[in-house]
VMD Tcl script that draws the C-alpha trace (Angstrom):
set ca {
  {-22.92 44.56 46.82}
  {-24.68 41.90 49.05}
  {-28.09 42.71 50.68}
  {-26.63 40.78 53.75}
  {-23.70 43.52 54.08}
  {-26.23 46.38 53.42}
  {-28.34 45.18 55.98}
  {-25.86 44.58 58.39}
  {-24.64 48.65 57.96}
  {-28.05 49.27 58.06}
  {-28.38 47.76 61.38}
  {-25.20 49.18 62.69}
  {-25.88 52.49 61.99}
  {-29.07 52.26 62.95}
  {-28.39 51.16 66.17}
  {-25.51 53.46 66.46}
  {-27.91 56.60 65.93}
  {-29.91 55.34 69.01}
  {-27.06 55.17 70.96}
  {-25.96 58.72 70.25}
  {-29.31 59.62 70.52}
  {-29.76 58.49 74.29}
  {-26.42 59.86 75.24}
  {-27.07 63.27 73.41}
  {-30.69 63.27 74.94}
  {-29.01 63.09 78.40}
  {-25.61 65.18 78.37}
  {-25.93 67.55 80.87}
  {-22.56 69.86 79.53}
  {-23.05 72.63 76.82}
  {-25.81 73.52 75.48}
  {-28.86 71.59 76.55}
  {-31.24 72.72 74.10}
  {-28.87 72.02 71.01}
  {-28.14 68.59 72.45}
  {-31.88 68.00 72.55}
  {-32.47 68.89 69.22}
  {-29.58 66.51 68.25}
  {-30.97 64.16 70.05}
  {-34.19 64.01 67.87}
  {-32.39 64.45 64.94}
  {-30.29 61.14 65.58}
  {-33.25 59.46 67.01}
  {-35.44 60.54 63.49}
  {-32.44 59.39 61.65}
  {-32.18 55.66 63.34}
  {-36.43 55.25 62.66}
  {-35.89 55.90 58.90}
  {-33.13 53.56 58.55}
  {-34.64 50.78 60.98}
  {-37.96 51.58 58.05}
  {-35.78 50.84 55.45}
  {-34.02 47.92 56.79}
  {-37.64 46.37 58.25}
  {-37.05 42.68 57.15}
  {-33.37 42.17 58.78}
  {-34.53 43.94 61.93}
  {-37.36 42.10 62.38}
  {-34.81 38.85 61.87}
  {-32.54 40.09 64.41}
  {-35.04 41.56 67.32}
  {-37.70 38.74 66.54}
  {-40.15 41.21 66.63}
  {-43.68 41.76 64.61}
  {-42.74 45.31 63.20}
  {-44.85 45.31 59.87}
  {-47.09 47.71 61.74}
  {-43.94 50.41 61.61}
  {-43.84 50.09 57.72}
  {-44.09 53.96 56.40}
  {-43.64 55.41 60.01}
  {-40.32 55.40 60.35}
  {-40.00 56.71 56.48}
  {-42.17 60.08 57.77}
  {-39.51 60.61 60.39}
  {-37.05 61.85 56.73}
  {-39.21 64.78 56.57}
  {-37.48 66.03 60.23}
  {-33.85 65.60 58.94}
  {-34.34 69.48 57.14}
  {-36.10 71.23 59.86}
  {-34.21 69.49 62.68}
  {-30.52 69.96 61.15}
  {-31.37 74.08 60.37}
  {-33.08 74.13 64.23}
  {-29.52 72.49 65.37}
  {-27.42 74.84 63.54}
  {-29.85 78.13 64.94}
  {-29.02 76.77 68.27}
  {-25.24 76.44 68.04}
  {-24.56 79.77 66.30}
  {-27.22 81.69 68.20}
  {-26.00 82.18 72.04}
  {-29.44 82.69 73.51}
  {-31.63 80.37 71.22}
  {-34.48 78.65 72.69}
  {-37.12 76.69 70.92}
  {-40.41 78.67 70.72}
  {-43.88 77.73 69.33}
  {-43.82 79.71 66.36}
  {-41.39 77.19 65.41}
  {-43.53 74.16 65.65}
  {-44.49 75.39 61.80}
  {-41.03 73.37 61.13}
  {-42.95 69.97 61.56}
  {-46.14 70.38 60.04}
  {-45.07 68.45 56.83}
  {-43.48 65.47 58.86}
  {-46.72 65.82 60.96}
  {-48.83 64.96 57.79}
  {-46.62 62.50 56.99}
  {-46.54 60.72 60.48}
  {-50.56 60.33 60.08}
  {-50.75 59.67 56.72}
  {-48.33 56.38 57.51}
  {-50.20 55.38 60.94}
  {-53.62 55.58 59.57}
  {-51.93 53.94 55.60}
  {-54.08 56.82 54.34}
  {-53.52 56.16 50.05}
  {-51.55 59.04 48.32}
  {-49.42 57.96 45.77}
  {-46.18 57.93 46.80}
  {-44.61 60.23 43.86}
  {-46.18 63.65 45.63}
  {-44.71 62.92 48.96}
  {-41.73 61.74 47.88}
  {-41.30 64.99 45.54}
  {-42.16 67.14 49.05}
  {-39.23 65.45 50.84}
  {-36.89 66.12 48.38}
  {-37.66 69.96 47.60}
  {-38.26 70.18 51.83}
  {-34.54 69.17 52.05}
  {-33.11 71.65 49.52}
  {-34.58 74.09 50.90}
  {-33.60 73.52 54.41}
  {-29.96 72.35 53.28}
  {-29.58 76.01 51.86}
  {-31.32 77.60 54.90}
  {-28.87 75.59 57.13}
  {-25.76 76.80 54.62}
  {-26.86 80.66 55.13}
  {-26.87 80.46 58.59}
  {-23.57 78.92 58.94}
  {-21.74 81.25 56.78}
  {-23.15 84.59 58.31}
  {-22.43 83.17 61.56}
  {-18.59 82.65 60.48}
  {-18.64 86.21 59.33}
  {-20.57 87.61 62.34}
  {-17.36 86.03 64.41}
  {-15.15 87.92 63.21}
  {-16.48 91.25 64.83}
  {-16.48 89.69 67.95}
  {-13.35 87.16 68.61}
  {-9.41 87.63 67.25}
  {-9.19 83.97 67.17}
  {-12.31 82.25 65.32}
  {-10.59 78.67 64.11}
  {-12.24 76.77 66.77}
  {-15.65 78.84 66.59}
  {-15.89 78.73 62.64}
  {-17.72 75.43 62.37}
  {-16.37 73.88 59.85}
  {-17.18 70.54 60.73}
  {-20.45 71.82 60.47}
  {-20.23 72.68 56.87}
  {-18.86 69.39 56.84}
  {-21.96 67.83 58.32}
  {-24.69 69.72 56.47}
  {-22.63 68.84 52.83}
  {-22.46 65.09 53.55}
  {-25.95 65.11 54.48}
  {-26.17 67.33 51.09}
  {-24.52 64.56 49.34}
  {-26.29 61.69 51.07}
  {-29.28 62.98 49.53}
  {-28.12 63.79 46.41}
  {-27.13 59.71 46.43}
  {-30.72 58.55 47.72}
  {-32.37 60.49 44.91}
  {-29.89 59.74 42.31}
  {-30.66 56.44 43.52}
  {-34.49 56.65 42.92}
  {-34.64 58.24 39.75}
  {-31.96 56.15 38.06}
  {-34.10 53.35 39.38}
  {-37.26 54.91 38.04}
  {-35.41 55.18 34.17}
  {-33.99 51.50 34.16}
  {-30.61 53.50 35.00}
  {-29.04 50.75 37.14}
  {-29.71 47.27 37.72}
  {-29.61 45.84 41.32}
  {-25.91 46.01 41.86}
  {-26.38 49.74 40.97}
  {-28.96 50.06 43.39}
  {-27.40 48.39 46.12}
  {-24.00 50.16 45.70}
  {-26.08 53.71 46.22}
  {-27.78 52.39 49.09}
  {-24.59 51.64 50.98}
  {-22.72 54.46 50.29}
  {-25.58 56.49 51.66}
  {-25.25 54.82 54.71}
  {-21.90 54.62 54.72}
  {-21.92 58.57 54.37}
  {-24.64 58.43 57.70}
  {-22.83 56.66 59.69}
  {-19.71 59.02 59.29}
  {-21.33 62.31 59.68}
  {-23.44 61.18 62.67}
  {-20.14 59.99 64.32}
  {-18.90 63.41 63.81}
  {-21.81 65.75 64.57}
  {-21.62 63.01 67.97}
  {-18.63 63.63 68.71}
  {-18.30 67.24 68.15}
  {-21.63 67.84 70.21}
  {-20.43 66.30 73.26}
  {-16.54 66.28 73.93}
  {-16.60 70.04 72.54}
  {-19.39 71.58 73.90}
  {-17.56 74.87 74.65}
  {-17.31 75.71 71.14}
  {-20.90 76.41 70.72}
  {-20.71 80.19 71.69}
  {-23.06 81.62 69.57}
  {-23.87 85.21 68.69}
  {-25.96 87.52 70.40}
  {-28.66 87.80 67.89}
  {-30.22 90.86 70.07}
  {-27.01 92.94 69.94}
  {-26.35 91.30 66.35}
  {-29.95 92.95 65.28}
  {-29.14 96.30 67.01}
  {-25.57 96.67 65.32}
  {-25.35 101.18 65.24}
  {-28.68 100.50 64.98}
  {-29.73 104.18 66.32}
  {-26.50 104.95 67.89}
  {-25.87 107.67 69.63}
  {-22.41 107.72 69.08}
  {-21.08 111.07 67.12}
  {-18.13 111.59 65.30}
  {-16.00 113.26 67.84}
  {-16.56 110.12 70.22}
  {-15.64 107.74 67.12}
  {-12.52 110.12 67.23}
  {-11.79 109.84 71.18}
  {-12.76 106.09 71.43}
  {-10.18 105.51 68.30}
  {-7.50 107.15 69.70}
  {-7.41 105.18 73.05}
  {-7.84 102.17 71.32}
  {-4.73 103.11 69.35}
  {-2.81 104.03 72.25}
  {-3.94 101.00 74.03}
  {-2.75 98.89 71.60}
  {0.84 100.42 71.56}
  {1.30 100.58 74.97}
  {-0.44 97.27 76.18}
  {-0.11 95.37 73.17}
  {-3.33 93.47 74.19}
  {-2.92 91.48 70.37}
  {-0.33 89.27 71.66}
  {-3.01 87.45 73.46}
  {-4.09 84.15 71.31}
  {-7.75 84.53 72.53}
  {-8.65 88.17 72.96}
  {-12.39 89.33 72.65}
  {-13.43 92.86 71.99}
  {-15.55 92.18 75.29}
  {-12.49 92.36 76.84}
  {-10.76 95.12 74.89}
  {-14.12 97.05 75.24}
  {-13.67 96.37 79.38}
  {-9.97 97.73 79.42}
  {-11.17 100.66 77.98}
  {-14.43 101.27 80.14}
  {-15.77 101.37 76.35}
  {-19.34 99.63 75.56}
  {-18.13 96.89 73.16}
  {-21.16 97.77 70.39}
  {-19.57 101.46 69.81}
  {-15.91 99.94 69.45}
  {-17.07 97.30 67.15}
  {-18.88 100.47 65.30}
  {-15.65 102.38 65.53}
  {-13.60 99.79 63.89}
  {-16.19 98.99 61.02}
  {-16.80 102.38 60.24}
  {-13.59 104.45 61.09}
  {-11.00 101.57 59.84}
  {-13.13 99.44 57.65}
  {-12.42 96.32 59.17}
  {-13.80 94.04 61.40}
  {-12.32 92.83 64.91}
  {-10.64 89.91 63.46}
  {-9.07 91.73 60.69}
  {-8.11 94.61 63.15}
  {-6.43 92.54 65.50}
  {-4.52 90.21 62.92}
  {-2.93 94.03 61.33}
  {-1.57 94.07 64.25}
  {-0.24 91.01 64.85}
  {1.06 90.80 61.31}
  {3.15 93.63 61.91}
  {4.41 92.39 65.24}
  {5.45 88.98 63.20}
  {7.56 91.45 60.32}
  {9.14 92.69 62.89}
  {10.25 89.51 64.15}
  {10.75 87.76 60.91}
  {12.69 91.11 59.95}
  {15.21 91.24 63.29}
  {18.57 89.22 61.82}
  {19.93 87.98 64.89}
  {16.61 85.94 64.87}
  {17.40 84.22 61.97}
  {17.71 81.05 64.17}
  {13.83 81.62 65.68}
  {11.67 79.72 63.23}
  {8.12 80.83 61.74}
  {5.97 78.68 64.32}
  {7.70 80.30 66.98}
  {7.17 83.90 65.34}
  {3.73 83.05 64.91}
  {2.59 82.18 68.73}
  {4.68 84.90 70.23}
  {2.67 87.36 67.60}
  {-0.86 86.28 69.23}
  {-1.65 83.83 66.27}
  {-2.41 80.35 67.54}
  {-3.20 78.45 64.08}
  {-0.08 78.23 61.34}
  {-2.53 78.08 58.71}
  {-4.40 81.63 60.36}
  {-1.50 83.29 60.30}
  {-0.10 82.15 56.67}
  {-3.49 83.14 55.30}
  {-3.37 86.76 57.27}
  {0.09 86.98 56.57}
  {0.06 86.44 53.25}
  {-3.16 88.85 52.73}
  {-1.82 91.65 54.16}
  {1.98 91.81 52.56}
  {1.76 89.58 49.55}
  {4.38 86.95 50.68}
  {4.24 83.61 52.84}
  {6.00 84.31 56.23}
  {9.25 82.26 55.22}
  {9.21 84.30 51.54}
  {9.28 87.55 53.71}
  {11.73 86.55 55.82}
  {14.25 85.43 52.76}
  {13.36 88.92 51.21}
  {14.15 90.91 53.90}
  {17.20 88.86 54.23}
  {18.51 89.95 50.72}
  {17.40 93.54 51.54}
}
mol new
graphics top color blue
foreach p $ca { graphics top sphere $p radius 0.5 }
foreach p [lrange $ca 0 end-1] q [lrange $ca 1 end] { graphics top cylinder $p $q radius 0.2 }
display resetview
């Protein structure tokens, strides 16, 4: 791999970051604080690379920038903190940065002065601190994602948009990117790989950047109405100390019931138990307590029973034969084919087209 091809990805994606960086820095729509924190993140992101690629970018600007040499490195020891701040902020719906967090940069902050005053510790310790920092914050930023995506599903019927996956997405190629730069270092370190080794690593890692910042870009600002969040409040109080007694669980379960016979709120794509809670002059923490602990199952689940059976009925009625299985599927309240397959499929054993050829021979 040429160094003039690495550099010149370097330099792109570099410059990219900073772009992103300004733009996220001064989006107005959404969630300011998350697009703040995205902001640094990008911004920390273009400084390490424009570290790394210090020769070429002093070639191309025509600037003196030896004086930035270790600076920009320190700004690596953000990427952890800042990505596992970003994901708090987008799952959390009131999150707001607070000073007991500042404890997040107190590495980088040693770092930062230990490269502007080229105070001499040898470079294995620090180097060993960025790596287990990022593990650690990788995992922390992996837990927080997936109890979000089950916390959802007490709340919302529909959760394919609110999920993040492309956040998983984001946090495993950064994963992988760093599994690359240290692969990188300690085959290096062993006489593993030559330069063409070397410089093969070094470009898919920012090859891997500059996709998963184009993402996490995009996502952040044309979709910033996917970033509900979770009330953590509410999320902590969950029957904490309820006051609710079994012949309310009762009462409350039987007008959902009827409710859902009568009204057939499921059909809707988008229904919230906010809203179910509302039709039935019901606080929305005692139904969600109802519907864990009477039917042991969570809002999502709850909702989808329903809706499953409204699609058998559908996929049973023969003089529908003509109605295909995407059709069946948005007039039962799904609004994702691969949602309702998976719910389908979970709940009576067969794919929606293998029920429908059953019941056909029944």
């Amino acid at each position: 791999m040429s160094s003039k091809i690495i550099d010149t990805v370097a330099i792109l994606t570099a410059t990219l970051l900073l772009i992103f960086s300004t733009f996220a820095f001064s989006h107005k729509k959404g969630k300011i604080v998350s697009h703040k924190i995205l902001a640094v993140f990008l911004f920390a992101n273009a400084l390490y690379i424009i570290d790394f690629a210090l020769i070429p970018v002093e070639r191309v600007t025509g600037l003196n920038l030896r004086w930035f040499s270790g600076i920009g490195s320190s700004f690596g020891f953000l990427f952890g903190p800042l990505l596992y701040l970003y994901s708090k902020s987008i799952t959390q719906k009131d999150f707001s940065l607070k000073n007991s967090q500042l404890i997040h940069i107190v590495i980088f902050a040693f770092a930062f002065f230990r490269a502007l005053f080229k105070i001499n510790i040898p470079f294995i310790y620090w180097y060993s601190i960025f790596h287990f920092q990022t593990v650690f914050y990788m995992i922390a930023c992996f837990v927080v994602i997936i109890n979000y995506r089950k916390e959802i599903r007490n709340y919302y019927s529909s959760v394919e948009k609110l999920n993040l996956t492309w956040m998983l997405y984001v946090v495993g190629a950064f994963f992988i990117m760093w599994m690359v730069d240290l692969s990188s270092f300690v085959f290096a370190d062993l006489n593993f790989l030559g330069p063409a080794g070397e410089s093969y690593l070094t470009f898919v890692s920012l090859m891997i950047n500059f996709v998963f910042a184009i993402l996490i870009f995009y996502k952040a600002i044309q979709h910033p109405e996917i970033f509900t969040g979770i009330d953590e409040e509410e999320k902590r109080q969950k029957y904490e100390q309820s006051r609710l007694t079994e012949a309310e669980k009762k009462e409350y379960l039987q007008k959902l019931e009827e409710y859902f016979i009568s009204e057939k709120p499921y059909l809707k794509s988008e229904l919230t138990i906010s809203e179910v809670a509302k039709n039935l002059n019901v606080s929305a923490k005692y139904l969600s307590q109802v519907i864990n602990e009477s039917l042991g199952k969570n809002f999502y689940d709850f909702i989808n029973s329903y809706r499953i059976d409204e699609a058998k009925k559908q996929l049973n009625k023969t003089n529908d034969s003509k109605k295909t299985v995407l059709e069946v599927l948005y007039e039962s309240g799904f609004n994702s084919k691969s949602a309702f397959n998976n719910a389908f499929k979970r709940q009576t054993g067969y794919t929606p087209t293998q029920y429908r050829k059953q019941a056909t021979i029944d």
